[in-house]
N, C-alpha and C positions, 0 to 999 in steps of 0.2 A: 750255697754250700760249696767248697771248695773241695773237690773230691781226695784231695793228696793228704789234708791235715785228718782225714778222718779213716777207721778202724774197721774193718766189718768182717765176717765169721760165717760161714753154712748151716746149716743144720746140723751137723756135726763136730761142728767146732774148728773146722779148718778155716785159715786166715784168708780171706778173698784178694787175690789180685787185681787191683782196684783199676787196672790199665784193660786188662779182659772182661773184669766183673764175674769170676769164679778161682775157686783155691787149685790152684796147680799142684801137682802128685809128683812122685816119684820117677811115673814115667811119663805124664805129659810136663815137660819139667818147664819148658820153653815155647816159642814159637818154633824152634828148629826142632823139635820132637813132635810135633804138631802137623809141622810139613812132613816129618816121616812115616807119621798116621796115614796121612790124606794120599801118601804116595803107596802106601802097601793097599790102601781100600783102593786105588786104581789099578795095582797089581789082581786084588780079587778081581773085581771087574775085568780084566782081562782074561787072565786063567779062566772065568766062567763064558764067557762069549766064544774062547774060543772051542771049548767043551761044548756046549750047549747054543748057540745061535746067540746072535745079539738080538731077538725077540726074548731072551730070556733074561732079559734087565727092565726092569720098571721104575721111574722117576717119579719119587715123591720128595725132592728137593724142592719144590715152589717154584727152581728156575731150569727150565731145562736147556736152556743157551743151543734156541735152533738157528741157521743159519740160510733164513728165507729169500734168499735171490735168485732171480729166478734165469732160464737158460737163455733166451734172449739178453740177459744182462751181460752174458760173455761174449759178446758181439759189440760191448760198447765200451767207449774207452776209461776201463774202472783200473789203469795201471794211475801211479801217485797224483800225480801234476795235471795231465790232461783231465784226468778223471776228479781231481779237487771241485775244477773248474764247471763241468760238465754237471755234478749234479747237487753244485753247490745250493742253489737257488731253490730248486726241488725240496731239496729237504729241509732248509730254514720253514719254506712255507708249512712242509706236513710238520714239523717241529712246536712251529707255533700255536697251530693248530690244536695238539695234544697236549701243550702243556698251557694252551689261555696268554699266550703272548702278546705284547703289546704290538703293533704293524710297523713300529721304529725296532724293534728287540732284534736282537740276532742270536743264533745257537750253535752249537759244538759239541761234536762228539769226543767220549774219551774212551780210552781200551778196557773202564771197569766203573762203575759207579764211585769206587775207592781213587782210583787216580784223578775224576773229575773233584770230589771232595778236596783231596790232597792238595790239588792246583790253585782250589779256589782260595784255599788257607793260605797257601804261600807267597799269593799274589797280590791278596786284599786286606789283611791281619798284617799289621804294622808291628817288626818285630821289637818286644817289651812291651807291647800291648797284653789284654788279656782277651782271651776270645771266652766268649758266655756260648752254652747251648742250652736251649730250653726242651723237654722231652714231657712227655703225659706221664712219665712215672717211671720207666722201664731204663738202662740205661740208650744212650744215644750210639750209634756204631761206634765199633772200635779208631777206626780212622780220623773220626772228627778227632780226638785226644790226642792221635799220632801224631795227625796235620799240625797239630798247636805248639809239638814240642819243639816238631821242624822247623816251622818257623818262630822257633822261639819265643813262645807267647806263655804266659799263666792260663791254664784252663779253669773254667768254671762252671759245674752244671745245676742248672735250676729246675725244677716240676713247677712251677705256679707261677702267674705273671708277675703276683706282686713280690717272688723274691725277684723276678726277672728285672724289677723295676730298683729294685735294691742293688741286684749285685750291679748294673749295669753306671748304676749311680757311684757306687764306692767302688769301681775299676775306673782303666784309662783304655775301655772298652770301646773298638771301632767297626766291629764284626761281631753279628750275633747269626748263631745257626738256630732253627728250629725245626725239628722232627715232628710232624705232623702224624706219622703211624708209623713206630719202630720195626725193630727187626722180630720182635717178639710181637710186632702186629696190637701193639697196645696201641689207643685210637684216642690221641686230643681233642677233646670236645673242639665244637665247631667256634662258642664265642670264644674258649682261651684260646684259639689257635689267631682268631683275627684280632684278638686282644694283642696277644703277644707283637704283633707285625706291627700295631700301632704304638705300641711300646719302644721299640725299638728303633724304629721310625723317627718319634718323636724326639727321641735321645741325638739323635745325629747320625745312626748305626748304618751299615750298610744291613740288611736283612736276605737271607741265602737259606735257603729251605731244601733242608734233604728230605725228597718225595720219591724217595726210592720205591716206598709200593703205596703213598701216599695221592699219588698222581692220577690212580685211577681207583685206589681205595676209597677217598674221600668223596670223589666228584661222583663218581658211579654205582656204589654202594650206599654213603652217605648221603648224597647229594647237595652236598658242599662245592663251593666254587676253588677253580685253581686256583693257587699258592698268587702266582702272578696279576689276577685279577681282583687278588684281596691288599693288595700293594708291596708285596712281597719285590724285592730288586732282581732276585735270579733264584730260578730253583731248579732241581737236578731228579733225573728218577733216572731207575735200573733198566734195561730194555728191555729183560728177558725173566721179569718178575709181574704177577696178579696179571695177566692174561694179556702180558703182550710179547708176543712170542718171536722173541729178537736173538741176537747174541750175546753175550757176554758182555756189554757196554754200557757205557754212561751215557744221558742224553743231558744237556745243560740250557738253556733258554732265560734268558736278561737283557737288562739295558746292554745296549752294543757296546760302549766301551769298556762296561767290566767285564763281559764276556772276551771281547779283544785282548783285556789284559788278562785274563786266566788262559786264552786259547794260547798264549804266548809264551807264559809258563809253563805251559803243561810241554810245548813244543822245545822249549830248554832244557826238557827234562826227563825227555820221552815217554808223558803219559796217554798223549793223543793218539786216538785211532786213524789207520791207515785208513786208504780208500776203500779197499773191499769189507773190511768195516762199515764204513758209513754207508754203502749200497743197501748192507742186508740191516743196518739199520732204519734204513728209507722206507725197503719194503715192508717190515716189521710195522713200522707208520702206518702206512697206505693200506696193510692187510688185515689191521688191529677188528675189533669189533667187540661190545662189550660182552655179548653172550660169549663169550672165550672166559671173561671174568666172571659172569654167571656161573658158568660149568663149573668151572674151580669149588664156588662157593656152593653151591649141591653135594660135590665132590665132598667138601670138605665136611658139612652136617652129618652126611652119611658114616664116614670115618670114625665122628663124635660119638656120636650115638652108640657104636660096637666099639670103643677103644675104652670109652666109662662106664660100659656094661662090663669089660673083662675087666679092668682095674682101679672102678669107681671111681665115681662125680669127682670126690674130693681131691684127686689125685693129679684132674686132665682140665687144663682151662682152654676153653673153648673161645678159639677166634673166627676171628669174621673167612678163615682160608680153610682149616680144620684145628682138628685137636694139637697140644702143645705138651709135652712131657717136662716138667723142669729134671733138671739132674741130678737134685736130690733126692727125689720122689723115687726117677728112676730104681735108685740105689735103696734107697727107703725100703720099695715094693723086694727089690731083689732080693733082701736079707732077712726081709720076712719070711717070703715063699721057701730060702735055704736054713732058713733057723738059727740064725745067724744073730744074735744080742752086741757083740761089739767086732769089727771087725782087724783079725791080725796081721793084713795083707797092707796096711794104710794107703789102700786105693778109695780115691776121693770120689766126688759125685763126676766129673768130665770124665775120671778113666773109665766109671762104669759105663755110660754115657755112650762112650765112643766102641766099647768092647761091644755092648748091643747094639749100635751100628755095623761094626763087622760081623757080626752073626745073622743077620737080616739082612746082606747082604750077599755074603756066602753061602748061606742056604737058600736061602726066598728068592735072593737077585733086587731087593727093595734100595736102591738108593737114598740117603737119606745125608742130612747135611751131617749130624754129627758123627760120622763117616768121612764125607769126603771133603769138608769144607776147608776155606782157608783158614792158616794162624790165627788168631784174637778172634773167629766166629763165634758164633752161641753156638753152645754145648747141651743146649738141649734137644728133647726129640721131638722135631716138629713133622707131621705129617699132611704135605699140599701137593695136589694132584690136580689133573682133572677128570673128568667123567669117564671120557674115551680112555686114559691109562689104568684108573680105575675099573672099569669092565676089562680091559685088556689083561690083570692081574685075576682076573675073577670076582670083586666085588670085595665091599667094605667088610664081610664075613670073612674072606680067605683073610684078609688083612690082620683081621685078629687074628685069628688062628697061626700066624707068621709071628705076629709079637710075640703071644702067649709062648710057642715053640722057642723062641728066638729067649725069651726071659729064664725060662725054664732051663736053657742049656749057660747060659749067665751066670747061673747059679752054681753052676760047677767050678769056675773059676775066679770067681768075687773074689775069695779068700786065698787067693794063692798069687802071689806078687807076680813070680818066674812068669807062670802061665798066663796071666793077665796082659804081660808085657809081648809076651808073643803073640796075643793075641790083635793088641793094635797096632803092633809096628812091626809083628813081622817076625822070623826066623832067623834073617837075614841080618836084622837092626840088632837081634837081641844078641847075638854072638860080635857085633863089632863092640857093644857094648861094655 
């Protein structure tokens, strides 16, 4: 299926933007309103920290982007050049290690999951090509579609091997991605996933797997083999996502000359992570353990269990991290509880989405991604913690009780455009506006 030729609509009959996979509103109108969201919930965050302590923020973002180097590391030469040099070797090996490398492969770090993505497209997707991605259902990140325009390619995405095997046959298809566990944490079965790679394989394809939480979702939840060890050519995971508690970075692992050719790209381009990057990516390696990714998933049962007790089963799909709100539900649930039959504010499911992100977080202190995330992220409410942050908030009860508060007060302003719009971007945004 060709996502561009085709039509899709919300629950409410809003046109879906097929580049983010949700209908854009009034006020999240763009990516640049999107960044003005994500810059006034940093502005909360700020105003509260310095009101109340910064114990008074809690991360249920899935990533908490820590920066684990440690003090003896600043006694060693982690400035650009020397320090490339220094701990280069180091971390190919914990690299390989983590993602099932071959002993010839080599790896590189990038400053975001999204830049290593980005690099990979533009270096290996031959432009007027078309890049195919294969996904379990859900869409693929926003970036793989970005990467394709950049490099000029037709995009195509497929759910099943056997269109995988179609589209790849009726394109002039040289790069196929495939998403092993999206962002909304849907889970490719274990034979389509190794199906796919032989598919793709066979065709002539280069095969590149984004295992952003796939990497340690799969192998150690599932117990499934890495991407690399199923014959995948390169695959990429997030650092600081499902219990490996890094920074903000891409981690990438492949045959060495495609990896040489994306590290090179990405360096023409300035997606690659500095040194001190790649340090607290090292340690994050070396310090990993999978009961971190246990905790998460306790963490996240618990959450289940009291998030579809306050706003039922049918409302909350339950992932392998914790509960997941879509954003229409969100808005669903709101207009109920306000009594609300059609709404005359034409705020869509992301602006409700994001407005009960800033109320859960300026009351409660709960960070949450449809809050603070980047442009084209999911808009929905996903809650991923782990155990430790979760008792540190007081437990999966007070959590409800933050929603339920946080929904409640929601409802005050669903139906009112002005006030909605001050609400996710701000005072500030709304008067330049």
């Amino acid at each position: 299926m060709n996502e561009s030729n085709s039509e899709k609509r919300d629950t409410f009959g809003n046109k879906i933007d097929l580049r983010v996979h949700y209908a854009r509103g009034q006020i999240l109108v763009d990516s640049h309103h999107e960044a003005l969201r994500a810059g006034h919930a940093r502005e909360l965050l700020r105003e509260r920290m310095q009101e109340q302590g910064t114990d008074s923020i809690y991360d249920f973002t899935g990533s908490p982007c820590e920066f684990p180097i440690q003090k003896d590391d600043l006694n060693l030469p982690i400035s650009e050049v020397p320090g490339g040099a220094y701990f280069e070797s180091e971390l190919i090996s914990s690299a390989l290690q983590h993602l099932g490398g071959r002993d010839d492969d080599k790896a590189a770090v990038f400053n975001r999951t999204s830049a290593g993505i980005t690099a990979t497209i533009l270096a290996l997707s031959e432009r007027g090509k078309t890049l195919v991605s294969i996904t379990s259902g859900s869409p693929s990140h926003p970036s793989i579609k970005r990467a394709a325009a950049l490099a000029g390619n037709n995009f195509v995405e497929v759910y099943c091997t056997t269109d995988l095997a179609a589209a790849i046959a009726d394109t002039n298809c040289n790069l196929v991605v495939i998403t092993g566990v999206t962002s909304e944490l849907t889970l490719m079965e274990n034979q389509e996933f190794i199906e796919a790679i032989r598919v793709a394989k066979q065709s002539g394809c280069i095969v590149f797997v984004d295992d952003a939480y796939g990497a340690r979702v799969r192998t150690i939840l599932m117990n499934q083999r890495p991407a690399i060890k199923e014959g995948a050519d390169i695959s990429i995971t997030s650092v600081q996502k499902a219990g490996l508690c890094g920074p903000r970075a891409g981690l990438l692992v492949g045959r060495a000359k495609l990896v040489e050719a994306i590290a090179s790209r990405a360096s023409e381009i300035g997606l690659e992570a500095r040194t001190p990057l790649v340090v607290a990516v090292l340690r994050a390696l070396q310090q990993f353990e999978p009961e971190k990714l246990n905790s998460e998933v306790r963490a996240g049962d618990s959450l289940y269990k009291h998030v579809s007790k306050l706003l039922g089963g049918e409302n909350i799909n339950q992932t392998l991290l914790g509960p997941t709100i879509s954003e229409d539900s969100l808005l669903k649930i709101t207009m109920s509880r306000a009594s609300i039959a059609k709404l005359k504010s034409g705020i869509v499911p992301a602006e409700a989405s994001a407005g009960l992100g800033m109320l859960m977080l300026s009351n409660h202190g709960i960070i949450t991604v449809n809050a603070v995330g980047s442009p084209g992220g999911r808009v929905s409410l996903r809650l991923k913690t782990s155990e430790e942050e979760l008792l540190r908030f007081g437990g999966a009860i007070m959590v409800e009780t933050a929603l339920n508060d946080s929904i409640n007060k929601l409802c005050r302003y669903i139906n009112n455009s002005m006030a909605m719009q001050e609400l996710i971007l701000g005072p500030m945004a709304v008067k330049e506006s």
